[in-house]
PDB file of N, CA, C, O and CB in Angstrom:
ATOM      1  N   UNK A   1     115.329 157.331 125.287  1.00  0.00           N
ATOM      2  CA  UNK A   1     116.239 156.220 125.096  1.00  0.00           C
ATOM      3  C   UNK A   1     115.639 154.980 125.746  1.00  0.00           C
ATOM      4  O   UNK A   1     115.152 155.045 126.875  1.00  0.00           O
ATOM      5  CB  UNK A   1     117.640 156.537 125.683  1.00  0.00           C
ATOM      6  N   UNK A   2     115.670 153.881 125.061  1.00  0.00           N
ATOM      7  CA  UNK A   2     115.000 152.751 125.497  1.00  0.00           C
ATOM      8  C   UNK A   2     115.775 151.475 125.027  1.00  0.00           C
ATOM      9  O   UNK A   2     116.288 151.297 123.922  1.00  0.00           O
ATOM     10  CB  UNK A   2     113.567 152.785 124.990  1.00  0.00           C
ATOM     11  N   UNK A   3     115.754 150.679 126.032  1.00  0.00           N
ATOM     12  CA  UNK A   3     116.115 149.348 125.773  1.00  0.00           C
ATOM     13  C   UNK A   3     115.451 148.105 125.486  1.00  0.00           C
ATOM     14  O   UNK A   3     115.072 147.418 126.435  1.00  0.00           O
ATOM     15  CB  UNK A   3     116.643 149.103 126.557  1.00  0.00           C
ATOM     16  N   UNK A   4     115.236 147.673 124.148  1.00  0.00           N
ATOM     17  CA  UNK A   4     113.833 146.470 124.139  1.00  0.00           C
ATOM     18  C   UNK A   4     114.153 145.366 124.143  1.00  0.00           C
ATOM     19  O   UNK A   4     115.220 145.253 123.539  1.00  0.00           O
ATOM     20  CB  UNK A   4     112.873 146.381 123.005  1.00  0.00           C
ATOM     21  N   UNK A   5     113.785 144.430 124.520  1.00  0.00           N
ATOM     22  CA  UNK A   5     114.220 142.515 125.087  1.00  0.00           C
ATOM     23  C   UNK A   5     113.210 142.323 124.216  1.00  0.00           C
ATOM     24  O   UNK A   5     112.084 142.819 124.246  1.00  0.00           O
ATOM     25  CB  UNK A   5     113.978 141.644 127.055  1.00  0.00           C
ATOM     26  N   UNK A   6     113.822 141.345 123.203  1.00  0.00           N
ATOM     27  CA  UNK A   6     113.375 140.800 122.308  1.00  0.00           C
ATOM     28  C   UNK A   6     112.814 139.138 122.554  1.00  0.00           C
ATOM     29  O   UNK A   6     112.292 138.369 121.746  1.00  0.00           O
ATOM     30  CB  UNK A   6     114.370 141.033 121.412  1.00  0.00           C
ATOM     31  N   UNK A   7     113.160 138.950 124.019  1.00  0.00           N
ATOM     32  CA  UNK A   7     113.127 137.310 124.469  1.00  0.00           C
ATOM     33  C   UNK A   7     111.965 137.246 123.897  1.00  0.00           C
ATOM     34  O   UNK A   7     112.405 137.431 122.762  1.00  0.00           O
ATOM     35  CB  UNK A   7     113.172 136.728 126.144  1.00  0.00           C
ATOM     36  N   UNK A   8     110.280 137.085 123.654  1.00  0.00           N
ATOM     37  CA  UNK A   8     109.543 136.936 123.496  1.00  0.00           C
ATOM     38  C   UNK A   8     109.646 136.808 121.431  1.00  0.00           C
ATOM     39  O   UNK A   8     108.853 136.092 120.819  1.00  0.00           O
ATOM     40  CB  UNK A   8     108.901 137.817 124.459  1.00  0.00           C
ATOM     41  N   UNK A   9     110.518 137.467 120.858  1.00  0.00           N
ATOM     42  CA  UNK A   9     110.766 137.377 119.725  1.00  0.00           C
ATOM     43  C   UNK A   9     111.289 135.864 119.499  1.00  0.00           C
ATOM     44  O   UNK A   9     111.022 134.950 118.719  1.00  0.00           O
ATOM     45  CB  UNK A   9     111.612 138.455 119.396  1.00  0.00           C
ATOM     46  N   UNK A  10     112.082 136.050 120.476  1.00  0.00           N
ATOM     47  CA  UNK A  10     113.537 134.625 120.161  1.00  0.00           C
ATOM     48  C   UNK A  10     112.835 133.236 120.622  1.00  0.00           C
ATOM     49  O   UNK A  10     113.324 132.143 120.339  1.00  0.00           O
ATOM     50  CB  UNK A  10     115.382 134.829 121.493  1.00  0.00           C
ATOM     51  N   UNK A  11     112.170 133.324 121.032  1.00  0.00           N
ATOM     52  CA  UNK A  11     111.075 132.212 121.761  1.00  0.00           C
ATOM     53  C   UNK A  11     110.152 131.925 121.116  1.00  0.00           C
ATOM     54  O   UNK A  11     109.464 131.025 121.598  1.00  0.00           O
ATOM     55  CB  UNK A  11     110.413 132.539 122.939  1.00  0.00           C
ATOM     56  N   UNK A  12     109.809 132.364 120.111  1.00  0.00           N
ATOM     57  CA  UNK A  12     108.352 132.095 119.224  1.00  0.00           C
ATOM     58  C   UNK A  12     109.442 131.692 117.842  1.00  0.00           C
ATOM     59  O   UNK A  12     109.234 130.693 117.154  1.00  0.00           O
ATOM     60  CB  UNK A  12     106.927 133.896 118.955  1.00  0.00           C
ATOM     61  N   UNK A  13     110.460 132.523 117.619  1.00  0.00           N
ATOM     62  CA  UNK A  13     111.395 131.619 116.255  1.00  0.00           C
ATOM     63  C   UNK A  13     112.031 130.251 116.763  1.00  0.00           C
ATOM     64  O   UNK A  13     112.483 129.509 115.890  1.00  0.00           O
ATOM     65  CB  UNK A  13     112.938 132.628 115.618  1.00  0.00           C
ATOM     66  N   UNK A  14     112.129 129.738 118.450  1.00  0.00           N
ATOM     67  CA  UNK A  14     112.606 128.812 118.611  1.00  0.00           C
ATOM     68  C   UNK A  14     111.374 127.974 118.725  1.00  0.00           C
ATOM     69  O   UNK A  14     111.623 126.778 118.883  1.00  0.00           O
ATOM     70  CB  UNK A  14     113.525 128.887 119.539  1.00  0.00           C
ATOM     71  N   UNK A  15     110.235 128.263 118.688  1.00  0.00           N
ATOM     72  CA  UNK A  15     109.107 127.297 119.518  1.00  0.00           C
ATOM     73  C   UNK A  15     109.463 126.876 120.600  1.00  0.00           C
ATOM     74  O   UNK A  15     109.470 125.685 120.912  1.00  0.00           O
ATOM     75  CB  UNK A  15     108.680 126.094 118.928  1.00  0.00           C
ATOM     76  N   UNK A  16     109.878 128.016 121.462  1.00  0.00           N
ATOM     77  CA  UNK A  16     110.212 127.444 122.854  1.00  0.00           C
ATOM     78  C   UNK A  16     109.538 128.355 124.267  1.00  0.00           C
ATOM     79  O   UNK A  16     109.507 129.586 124.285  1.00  0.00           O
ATOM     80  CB  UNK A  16     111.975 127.447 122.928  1.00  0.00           C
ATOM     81  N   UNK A  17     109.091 127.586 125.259  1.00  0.00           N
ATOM     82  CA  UNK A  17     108.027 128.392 125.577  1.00  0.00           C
ATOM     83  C   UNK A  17     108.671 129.087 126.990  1.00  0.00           C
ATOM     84  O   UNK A  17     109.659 128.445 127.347  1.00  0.00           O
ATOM     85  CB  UNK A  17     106.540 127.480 125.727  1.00  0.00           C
ATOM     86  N   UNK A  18     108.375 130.193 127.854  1.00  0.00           N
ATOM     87  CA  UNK A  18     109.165 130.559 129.016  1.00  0.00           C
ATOM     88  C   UNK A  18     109.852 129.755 130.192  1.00  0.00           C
ATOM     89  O   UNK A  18     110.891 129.953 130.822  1.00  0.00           O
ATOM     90  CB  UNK A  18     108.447 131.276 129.557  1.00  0.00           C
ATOM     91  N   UNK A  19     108.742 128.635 130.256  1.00  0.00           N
ATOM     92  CA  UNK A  19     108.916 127.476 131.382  1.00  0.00           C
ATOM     93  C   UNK A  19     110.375 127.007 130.918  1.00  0.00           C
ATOM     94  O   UNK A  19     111.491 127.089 131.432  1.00  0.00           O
ATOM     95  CB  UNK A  19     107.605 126.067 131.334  1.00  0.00           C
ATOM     96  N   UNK A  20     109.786 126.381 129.499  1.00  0.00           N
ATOM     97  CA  UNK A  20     111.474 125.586 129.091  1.00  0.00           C
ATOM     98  C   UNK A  20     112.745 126.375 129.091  1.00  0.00           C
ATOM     99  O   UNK A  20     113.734 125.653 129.217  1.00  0.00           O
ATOM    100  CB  UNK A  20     111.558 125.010 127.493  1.00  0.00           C
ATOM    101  N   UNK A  21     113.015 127.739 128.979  1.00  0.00           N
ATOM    102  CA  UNK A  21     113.944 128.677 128.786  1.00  0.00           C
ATOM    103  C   UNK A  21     114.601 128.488 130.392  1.00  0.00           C
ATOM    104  O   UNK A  21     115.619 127.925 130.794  1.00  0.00           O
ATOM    105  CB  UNK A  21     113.259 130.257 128.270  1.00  0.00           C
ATOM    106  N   UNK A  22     113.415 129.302 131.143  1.00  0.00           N
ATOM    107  CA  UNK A  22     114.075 129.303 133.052  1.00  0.00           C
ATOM    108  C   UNK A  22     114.373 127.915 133.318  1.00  0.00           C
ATOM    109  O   UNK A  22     115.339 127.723 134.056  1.00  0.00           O
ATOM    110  CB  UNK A  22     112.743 129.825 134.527  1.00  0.00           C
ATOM    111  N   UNK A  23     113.829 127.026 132.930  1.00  0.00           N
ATOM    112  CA  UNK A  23     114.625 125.754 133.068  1.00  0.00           C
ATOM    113  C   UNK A  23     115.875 125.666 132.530  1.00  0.00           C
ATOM    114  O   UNK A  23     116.897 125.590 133.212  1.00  0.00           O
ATOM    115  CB  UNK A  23     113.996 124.729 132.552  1.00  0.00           C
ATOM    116  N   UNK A  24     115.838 125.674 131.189  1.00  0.00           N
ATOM    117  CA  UNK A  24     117.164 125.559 131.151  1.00  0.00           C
ATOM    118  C   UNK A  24     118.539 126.257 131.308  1.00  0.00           C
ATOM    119  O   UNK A  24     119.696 125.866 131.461  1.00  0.00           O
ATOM    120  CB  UNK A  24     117.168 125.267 130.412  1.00  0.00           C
ATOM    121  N   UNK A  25     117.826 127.640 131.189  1.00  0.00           N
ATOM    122  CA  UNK A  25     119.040 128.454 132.018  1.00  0.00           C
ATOM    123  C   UNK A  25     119.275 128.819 133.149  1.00  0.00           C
ATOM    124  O   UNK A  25     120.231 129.530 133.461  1.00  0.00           O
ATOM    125  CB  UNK A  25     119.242 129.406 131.732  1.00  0.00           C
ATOM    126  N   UNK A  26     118.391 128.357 133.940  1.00  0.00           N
ATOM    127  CA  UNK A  26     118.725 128.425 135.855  1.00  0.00           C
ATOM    128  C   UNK A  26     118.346 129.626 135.758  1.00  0.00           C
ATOM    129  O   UNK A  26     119.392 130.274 135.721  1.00  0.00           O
ATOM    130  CB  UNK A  26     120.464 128.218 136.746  1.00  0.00           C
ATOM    131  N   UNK A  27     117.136 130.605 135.668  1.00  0.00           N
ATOM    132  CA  UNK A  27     116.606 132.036 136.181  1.00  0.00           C
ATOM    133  C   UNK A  27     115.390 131.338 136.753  1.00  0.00           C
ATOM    134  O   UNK A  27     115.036 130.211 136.407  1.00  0.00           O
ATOM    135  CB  UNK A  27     116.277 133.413 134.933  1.00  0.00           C
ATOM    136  N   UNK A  28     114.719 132.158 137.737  1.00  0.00           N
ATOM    137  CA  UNK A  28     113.503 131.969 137.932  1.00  0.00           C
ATOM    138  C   UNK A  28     112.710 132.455 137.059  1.00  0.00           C
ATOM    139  O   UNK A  28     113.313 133.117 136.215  1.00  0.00           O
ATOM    140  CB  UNK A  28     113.200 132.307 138.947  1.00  0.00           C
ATOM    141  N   UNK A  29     111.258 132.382 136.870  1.00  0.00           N
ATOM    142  CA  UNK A  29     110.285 132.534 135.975  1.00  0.00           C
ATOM    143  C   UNK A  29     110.290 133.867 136.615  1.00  0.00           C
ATOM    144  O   UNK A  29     110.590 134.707 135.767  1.00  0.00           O
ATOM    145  CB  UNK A  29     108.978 131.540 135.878  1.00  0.00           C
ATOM    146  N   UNK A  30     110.118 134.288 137.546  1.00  0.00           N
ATOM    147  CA  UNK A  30     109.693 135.817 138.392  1.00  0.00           C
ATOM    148  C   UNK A  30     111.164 136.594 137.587  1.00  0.00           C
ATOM    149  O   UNK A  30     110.897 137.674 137.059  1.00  0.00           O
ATOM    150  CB  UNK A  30     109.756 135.740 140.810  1.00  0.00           C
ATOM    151  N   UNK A  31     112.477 136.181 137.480  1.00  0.00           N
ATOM    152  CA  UNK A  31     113.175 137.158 137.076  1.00  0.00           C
ATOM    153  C   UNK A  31     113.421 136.989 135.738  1.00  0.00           C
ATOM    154  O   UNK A  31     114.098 137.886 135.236  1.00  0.00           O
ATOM    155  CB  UNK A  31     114.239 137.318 137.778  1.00  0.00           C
ATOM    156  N   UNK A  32     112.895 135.658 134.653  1.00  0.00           N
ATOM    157  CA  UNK A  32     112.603 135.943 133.488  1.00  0.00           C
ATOM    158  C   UNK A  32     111.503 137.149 132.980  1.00  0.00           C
ATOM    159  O   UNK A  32     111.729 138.230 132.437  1.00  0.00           O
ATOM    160  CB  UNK A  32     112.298 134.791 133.124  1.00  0.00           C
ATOM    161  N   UNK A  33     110.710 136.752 133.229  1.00  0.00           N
ATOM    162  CA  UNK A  33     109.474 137.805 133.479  1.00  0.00           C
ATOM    163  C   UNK A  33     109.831 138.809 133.432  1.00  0.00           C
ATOM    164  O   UNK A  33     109.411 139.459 132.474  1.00  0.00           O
ATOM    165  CB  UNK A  33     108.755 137.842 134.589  1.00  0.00           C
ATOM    166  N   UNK A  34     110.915 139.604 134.532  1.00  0.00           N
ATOM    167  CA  UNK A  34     111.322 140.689 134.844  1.00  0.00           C
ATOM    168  C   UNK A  34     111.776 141.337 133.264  1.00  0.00           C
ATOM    169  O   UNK A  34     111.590 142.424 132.718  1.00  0.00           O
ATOM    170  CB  UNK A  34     112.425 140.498 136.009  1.00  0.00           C
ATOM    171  N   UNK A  35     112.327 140.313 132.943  1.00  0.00           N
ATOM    172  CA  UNK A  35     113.610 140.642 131.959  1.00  0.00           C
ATOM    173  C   UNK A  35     112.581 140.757 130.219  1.00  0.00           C
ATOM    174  O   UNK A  35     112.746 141.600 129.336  1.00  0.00           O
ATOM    175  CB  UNK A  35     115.163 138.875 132.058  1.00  0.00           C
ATOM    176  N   UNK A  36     111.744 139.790 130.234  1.00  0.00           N
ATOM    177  CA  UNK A  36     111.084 139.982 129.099  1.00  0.00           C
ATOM    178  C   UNK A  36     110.168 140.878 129.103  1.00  0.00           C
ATOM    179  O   UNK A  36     109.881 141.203 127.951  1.00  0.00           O
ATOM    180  CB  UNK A  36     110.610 138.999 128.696  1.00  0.00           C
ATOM    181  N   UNK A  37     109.371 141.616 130.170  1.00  0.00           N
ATOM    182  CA  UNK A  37     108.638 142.539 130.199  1.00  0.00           C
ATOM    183  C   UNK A  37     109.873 144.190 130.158  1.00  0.00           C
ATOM    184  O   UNK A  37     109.259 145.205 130.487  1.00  0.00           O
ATOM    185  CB  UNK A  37     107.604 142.167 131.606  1.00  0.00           C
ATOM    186  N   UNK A  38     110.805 144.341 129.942  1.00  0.00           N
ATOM    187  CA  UNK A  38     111.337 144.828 129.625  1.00  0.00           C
ATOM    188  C   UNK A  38     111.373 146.090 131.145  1.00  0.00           C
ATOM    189  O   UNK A  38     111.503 147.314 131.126  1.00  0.00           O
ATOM    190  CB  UNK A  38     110.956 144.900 128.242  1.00  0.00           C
ATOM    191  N   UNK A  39     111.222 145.271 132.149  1.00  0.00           N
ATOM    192  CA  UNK A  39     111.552 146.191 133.418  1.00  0.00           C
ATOM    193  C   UNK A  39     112.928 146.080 133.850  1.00  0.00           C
ATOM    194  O   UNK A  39     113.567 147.014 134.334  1.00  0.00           O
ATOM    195  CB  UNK A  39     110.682 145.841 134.665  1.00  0.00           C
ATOM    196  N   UNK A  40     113.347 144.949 133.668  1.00  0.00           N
ATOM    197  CA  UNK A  40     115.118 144.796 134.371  1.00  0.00           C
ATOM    198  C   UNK A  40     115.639 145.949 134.085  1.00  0.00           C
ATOM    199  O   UNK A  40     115.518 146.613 133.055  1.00  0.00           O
ATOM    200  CB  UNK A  40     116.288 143.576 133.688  1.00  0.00           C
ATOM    201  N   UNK A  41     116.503 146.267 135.488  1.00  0.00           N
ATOM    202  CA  UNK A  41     117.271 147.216 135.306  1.00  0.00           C
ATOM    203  C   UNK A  41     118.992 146.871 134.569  1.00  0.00           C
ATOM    204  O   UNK A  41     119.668 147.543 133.790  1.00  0.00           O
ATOM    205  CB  UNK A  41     117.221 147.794 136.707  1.00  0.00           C
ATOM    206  N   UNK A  42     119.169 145.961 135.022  1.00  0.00           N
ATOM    207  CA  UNK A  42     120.477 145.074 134.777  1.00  0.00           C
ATOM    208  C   UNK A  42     120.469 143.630 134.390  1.00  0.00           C
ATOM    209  O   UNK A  42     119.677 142.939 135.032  1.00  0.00           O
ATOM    210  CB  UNK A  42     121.231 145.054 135.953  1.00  0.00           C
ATOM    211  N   UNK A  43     121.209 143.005 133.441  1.00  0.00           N
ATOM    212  CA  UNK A  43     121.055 141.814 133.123  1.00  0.00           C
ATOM    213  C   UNK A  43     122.735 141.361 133.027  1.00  0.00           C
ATOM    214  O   UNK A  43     123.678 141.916 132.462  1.00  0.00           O
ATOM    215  CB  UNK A  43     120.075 141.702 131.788  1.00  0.00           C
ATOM    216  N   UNK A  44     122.663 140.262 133.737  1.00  0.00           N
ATOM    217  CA  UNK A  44     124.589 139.777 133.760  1.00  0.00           C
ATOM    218  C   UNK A  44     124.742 139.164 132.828  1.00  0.00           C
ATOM    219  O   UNK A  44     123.712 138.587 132.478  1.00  0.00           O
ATOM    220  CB  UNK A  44     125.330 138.786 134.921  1.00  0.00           C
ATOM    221  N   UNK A  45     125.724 138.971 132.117  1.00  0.00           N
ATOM    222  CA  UNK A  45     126.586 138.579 131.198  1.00  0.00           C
ATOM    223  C   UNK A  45     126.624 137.197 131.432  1.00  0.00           C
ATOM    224  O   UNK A  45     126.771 136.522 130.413  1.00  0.00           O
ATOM    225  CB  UNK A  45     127.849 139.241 131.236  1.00  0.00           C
ATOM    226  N   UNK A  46     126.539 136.633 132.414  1.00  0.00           N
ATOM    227  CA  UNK A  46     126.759 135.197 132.253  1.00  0.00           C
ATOM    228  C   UNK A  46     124.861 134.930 132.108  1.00  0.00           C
ATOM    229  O   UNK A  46     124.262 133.986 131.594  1.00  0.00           O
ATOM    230  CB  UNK A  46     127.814 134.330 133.863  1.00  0.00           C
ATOM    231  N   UNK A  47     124.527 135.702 132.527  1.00  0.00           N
ATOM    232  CA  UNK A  47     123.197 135.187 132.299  1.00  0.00           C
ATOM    233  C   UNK A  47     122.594 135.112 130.642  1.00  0.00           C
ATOM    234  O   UNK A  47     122.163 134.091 130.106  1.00  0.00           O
ATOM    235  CB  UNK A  47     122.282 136.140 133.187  1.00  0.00           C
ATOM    236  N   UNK A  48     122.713 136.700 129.909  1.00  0.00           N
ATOM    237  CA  UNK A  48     122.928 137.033 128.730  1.00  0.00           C
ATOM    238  C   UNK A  48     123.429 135.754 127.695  1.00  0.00           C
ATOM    239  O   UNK A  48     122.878 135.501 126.623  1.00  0.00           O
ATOM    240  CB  UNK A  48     123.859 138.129 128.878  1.00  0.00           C
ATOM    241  N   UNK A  49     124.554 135.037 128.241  1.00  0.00           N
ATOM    242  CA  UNK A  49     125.176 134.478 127.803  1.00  0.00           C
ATOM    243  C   UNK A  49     124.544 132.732 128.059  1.00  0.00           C
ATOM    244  O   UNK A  49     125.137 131.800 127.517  1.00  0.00           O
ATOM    245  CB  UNK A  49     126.400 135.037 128.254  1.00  0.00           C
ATOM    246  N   UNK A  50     123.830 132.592 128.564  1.00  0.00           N
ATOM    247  CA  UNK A  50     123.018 131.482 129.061  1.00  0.00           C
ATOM    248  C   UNK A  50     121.539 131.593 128.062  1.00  0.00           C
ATOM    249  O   UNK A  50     120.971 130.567 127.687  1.00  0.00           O
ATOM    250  CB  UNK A  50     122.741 131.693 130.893  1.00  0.00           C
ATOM    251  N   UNK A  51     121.212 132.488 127.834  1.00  0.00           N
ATOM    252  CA  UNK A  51     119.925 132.931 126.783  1.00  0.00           C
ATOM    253  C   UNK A  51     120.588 132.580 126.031  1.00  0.00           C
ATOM    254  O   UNK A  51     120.415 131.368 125.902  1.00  0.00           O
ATOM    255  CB  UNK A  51     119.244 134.342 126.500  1.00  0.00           C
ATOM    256  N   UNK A  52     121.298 132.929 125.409  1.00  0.00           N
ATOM    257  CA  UNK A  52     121.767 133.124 123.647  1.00  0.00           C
ATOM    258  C   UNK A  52     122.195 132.002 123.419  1.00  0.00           C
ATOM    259  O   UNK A  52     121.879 131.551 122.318  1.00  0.00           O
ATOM    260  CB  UNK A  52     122.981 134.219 123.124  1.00  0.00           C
ATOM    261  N   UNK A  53     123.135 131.033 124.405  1.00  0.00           N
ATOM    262  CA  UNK A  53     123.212 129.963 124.141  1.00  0.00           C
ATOM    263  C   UNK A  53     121.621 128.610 123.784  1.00  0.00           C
ATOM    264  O   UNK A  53     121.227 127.813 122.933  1.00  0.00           O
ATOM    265  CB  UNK A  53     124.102 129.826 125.236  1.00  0.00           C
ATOM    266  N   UNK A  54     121.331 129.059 124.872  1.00  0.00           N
ATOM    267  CA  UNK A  54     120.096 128.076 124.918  1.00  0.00           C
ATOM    268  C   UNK A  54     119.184 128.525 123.464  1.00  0.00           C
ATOM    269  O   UNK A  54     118.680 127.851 122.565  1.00  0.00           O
ATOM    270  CB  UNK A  54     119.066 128.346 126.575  1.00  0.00           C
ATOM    271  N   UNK A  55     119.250 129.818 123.702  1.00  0.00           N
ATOM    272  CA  UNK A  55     117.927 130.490 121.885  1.00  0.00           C
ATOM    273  C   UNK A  55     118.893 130.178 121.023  1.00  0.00           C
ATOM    274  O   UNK A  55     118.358 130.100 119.917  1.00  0.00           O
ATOM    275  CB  UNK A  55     117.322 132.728 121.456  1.00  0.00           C
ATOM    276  N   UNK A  56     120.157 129.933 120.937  1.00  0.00           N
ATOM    277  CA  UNK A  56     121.340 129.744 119.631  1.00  0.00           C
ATOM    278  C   UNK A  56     120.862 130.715 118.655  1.00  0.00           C
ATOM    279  O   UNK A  56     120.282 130.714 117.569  1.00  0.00           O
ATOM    280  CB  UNK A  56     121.424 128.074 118.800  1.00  0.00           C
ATOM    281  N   UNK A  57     121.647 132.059 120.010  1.00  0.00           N
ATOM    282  CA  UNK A  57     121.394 133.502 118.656  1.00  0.00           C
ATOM    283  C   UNK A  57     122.226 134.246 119.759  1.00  0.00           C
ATOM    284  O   UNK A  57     122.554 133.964 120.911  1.00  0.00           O
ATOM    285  CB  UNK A  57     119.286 134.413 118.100  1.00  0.00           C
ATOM    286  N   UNK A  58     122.488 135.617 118.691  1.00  0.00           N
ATOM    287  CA  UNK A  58     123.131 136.694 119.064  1.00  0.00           C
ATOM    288  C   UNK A  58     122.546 137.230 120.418  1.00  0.00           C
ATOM    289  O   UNK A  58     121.455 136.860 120.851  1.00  0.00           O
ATOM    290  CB  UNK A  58     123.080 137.650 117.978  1.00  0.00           C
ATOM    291  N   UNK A  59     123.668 138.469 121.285  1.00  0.00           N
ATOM    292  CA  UNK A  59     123.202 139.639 122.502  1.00  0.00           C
ATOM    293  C   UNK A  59     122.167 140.395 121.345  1.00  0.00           C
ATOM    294  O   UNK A  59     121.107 140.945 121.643  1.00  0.00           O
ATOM    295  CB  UNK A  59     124.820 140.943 123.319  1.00  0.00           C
ATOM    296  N   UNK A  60     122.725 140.287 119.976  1.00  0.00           N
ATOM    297  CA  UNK A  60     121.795 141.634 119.332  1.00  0.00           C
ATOM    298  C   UNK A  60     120.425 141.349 118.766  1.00  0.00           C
ATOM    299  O   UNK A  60     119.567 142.009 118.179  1.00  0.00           O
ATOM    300  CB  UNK A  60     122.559 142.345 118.041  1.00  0.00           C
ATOM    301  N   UNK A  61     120.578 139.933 119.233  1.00  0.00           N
ATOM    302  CA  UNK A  61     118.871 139.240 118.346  1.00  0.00           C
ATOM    303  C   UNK A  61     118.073 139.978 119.613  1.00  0.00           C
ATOM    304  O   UNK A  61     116.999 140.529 119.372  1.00  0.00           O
ATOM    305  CB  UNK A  61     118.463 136.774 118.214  1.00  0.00           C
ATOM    306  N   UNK A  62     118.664 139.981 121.085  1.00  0.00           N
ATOM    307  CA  UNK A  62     118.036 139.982 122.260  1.00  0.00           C
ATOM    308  C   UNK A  62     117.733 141.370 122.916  1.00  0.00           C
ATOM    309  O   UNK A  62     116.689 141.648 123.507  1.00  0.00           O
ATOM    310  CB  UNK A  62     118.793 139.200 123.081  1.00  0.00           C
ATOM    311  N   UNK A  63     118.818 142.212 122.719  1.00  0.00           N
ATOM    312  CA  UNK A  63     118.570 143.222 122.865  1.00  0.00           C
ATOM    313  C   UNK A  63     118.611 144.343 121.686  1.00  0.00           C
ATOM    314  O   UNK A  63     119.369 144.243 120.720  1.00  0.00           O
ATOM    315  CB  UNK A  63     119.197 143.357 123.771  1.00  0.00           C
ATOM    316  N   UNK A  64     117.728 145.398 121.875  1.00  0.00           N
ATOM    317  CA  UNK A  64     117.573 146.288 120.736  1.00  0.00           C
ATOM    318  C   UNK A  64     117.726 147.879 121.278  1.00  0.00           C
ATOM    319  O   UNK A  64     117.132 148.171 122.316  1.00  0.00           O
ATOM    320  CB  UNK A  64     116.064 145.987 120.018  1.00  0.00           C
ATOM    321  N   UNK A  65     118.508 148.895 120.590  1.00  0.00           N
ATOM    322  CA  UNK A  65     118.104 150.224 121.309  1.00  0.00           C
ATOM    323  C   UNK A  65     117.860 151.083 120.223  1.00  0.00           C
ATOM    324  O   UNK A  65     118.375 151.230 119.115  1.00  0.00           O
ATOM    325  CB  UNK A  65     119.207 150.872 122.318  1.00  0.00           C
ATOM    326  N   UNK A  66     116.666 151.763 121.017  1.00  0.00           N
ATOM    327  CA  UNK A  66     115.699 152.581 120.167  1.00  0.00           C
ATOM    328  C   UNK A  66     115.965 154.086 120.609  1.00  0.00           C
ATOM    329  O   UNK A  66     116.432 154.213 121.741  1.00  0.00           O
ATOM    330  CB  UNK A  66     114.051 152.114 120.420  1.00  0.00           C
ATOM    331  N   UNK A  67     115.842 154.702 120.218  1.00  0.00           N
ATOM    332  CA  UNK A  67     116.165 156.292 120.509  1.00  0.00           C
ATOM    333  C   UNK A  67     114.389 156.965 121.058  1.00  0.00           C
ATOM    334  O   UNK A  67     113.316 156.366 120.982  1.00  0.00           O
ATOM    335  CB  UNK A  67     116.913 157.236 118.605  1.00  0.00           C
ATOM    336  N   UNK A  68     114.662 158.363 121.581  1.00  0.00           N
ATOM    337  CA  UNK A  68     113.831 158.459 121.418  1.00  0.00           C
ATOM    338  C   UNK A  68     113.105 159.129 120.268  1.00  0.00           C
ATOM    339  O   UNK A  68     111.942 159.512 120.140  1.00  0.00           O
ATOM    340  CB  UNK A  68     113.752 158.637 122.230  1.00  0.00           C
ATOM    341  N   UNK A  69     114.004 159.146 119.595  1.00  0.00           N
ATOM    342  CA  UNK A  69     113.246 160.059 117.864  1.00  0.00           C
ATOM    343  C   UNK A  69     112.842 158.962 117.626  1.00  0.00           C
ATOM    344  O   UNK A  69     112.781 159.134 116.409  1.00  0.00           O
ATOM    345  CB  UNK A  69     114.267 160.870 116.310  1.00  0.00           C
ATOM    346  N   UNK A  70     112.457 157.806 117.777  1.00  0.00           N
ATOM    347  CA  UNK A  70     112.496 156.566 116.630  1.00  0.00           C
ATOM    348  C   UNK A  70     110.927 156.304 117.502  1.00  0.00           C
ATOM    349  O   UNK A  70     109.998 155.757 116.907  1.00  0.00           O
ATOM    350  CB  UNK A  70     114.172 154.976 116.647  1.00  0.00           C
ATOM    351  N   UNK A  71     110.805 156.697 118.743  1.00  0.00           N
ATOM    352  CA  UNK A  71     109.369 156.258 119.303  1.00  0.00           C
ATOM    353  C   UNK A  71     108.393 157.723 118.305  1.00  0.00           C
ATOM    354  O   UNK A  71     107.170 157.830 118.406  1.00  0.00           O
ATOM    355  CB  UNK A  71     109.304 156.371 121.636  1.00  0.00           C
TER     356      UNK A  71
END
């Protein structure tokens, strides 16, 4: 069972690059990072909700779950 962060997806359909994102949603680059390399253990809802606004897209553009039959 796996959880995949698509930020790196949603960022290349916005032409928008990591710097500008942690800027504009108040994360640091160290816990963006976290989150697009797909290590976060937890991601808050207001934060979630600070991405999607800023990428102007869905939780489901951002996150994806894969099984493990599907790897």
């Amino acid at each position: 069972m796996a959880i995949i962060i698509n930020v790196d997806v949603m960022l290349a359909k916005r032409k928008m690059s990591v710097t500008e994102l942690s800027k504009r949603v108040g994360i640091t680059m160290a816990n963006l990072s976290i989150l697009k390399n797909g290590k976060a253990k937890a991601v808050r809802f207001s934060t979630l909700e600070a991405i999607c606004k800023t990428l102007d897209c869905q939780p489901g553009d951002i996150l994806e779950y894969k099984s493990d039959e599907d790897s």
